[in-house]
N, C-alpha and C positions, 0 to 999 in steps of 0.2 A: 839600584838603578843608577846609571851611568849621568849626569847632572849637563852632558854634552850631546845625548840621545834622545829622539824626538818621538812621543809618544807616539805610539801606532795602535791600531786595534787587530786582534792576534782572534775576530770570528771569524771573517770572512777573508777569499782574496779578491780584494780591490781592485785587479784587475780590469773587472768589465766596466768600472768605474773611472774611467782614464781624468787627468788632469785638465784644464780648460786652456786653451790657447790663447798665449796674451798676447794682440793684436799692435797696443800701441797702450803708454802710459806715462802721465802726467803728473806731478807734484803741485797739489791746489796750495797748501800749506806746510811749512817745513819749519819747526822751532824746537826751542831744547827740549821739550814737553814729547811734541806730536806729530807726524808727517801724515798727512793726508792724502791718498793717492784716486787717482781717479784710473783704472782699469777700461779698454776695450776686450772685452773677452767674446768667443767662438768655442761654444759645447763640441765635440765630438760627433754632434750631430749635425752640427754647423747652424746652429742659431746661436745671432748674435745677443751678449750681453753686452750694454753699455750705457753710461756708464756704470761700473761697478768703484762702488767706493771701498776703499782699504786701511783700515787705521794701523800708522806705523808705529810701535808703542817699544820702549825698552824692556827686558823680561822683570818680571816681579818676584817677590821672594815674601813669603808669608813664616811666620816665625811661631810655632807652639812650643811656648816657653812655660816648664814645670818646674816645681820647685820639691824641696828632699822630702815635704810634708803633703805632696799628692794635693797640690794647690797648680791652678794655671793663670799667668799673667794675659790680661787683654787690657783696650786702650778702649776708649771712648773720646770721638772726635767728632765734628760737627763738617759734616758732608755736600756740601754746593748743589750737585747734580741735583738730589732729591728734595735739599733744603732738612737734613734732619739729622740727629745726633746717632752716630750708631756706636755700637759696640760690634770691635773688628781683633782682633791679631794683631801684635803689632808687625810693623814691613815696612817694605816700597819698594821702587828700583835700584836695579841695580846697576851700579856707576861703572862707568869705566875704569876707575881706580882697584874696584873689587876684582879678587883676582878669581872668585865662580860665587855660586850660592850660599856658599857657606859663610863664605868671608863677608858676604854683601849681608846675610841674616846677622851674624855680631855686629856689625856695624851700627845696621836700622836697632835691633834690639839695644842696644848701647846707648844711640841717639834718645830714641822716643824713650826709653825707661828705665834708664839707668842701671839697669840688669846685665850681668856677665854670667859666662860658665865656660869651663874647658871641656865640657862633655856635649859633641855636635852629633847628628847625624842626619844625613840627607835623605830625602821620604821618598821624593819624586817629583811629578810635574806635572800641570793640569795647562789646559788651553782657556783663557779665560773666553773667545767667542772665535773660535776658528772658521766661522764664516767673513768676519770682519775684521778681525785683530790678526796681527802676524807674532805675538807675543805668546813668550810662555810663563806661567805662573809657578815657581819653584817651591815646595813647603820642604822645613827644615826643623828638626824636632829640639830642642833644648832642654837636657836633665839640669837636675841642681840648679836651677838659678840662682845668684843672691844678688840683690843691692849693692852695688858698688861704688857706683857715684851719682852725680845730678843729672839728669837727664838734659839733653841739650834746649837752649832757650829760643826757640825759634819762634817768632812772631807769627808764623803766618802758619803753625799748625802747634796748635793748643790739644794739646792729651791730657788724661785723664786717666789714670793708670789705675787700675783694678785687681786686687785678687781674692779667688774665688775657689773653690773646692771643685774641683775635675768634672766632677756629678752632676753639680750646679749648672754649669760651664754647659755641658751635654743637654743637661735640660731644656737650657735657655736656647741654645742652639734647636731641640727638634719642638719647640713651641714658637719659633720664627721671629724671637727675638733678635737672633742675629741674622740680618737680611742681606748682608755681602755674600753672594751664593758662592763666590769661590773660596773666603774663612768658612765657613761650614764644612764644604768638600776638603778642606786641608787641616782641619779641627779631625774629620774626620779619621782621616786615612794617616795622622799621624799620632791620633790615641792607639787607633789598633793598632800601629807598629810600637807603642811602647806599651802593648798591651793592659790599655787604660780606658779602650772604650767597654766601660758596664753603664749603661743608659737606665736611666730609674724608671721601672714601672710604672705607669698611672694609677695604678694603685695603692702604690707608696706617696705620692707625692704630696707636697702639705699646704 
């Protein structure tokens, strides 16, 4: 998939499903984080929505980082919104310095865990809430990782770098361990491209 191409869905044609007409639109808040927009919208059928709120967010890049021994690296960081420590992928956005996903996933990988590789490939791309967010979330698969240096020392995001066996990883993932709904969908769909999703039976499990 093209990392410039904007998901579509390839059941139905959207057609009869026309676009909403934007009326008139305002910026409540605008900072390096988040733009806030406040939308007058008119359906197709001509009822008014308003306001509609739009969160304007930079794309995200989720990083499933493998290593030569069928191990995957994850992060565990302590989370504001929920108030609670999770286990995620490492990632974030990406800057305007990066020149696509791929380069912005070494980057964030490199930051948070001191991990390299020169074996990339790009998975695709999920919408983290395309009713609200105008962002798209990129997942990027990484073989061979190794250790290569310190991870960056940033104050204001404490990681916790973890590695774990693929299977484990999977596990934890379909027992709702990890509750970032978009690292689960990008865990997912980047094991099967490196043909790694084997999910353990419940009846194996110890």
């Amino acid at each position: 998939m093209d990392p410039t191409e904007k998901p579509t869905s390839a059941l139905l044609d959207p057609g009869d499903l026309p676009a909403w007409e934007v009326k008139s639109s305002t910026h409540l808040l605008h900072d390096r984080w988040l733009k806030v927009r406040a939308d007058t919208c008119v359906t197709a059928e001509g009822v008014e929505i308003a306001p509609y709120y739009v969160l304007e967010y930079p794309d995200w890049v989720e990083v499933v980082a493998l290593d030569a021994e069928d191990n995957i690296y994850l992060v565990q960081q302590y989370r504001h919104g929920l108030g609670v420590v999770a286990l995620e992928l490492p990632g974030g956005a990406i800057d305007a310095r990066d020149a696509g996903p791929v380069e912005a996933a070494a980057r964030e990988l490199r930051e948070e865990t001191g991990l390299s590789t020169p074996e990339w490939e790009y998975v695709g791309s999920l919408a983290a809430n395309p009713a609200t967010h105008t962002n798209l979330c990129h997942i990027v698969l990484a073989r061979n990782v190794e250790l290569t240096e310190k991870p960056s020392d940033d104050p204001t995001e404490r990681i916790r770098l973890i590695r774990m066996p693929i299977r484990q990883a999977i596990g934890l993932a379909l027992e709702g361990k990890m509750i970032q709904v978009i690292h689960v969908a990008a865990l997912t769909l980047a094991l099967h491209k490196a043909g790694k999703w084997d999910a353990p039976s419940p009846a194996n499990k110890n």
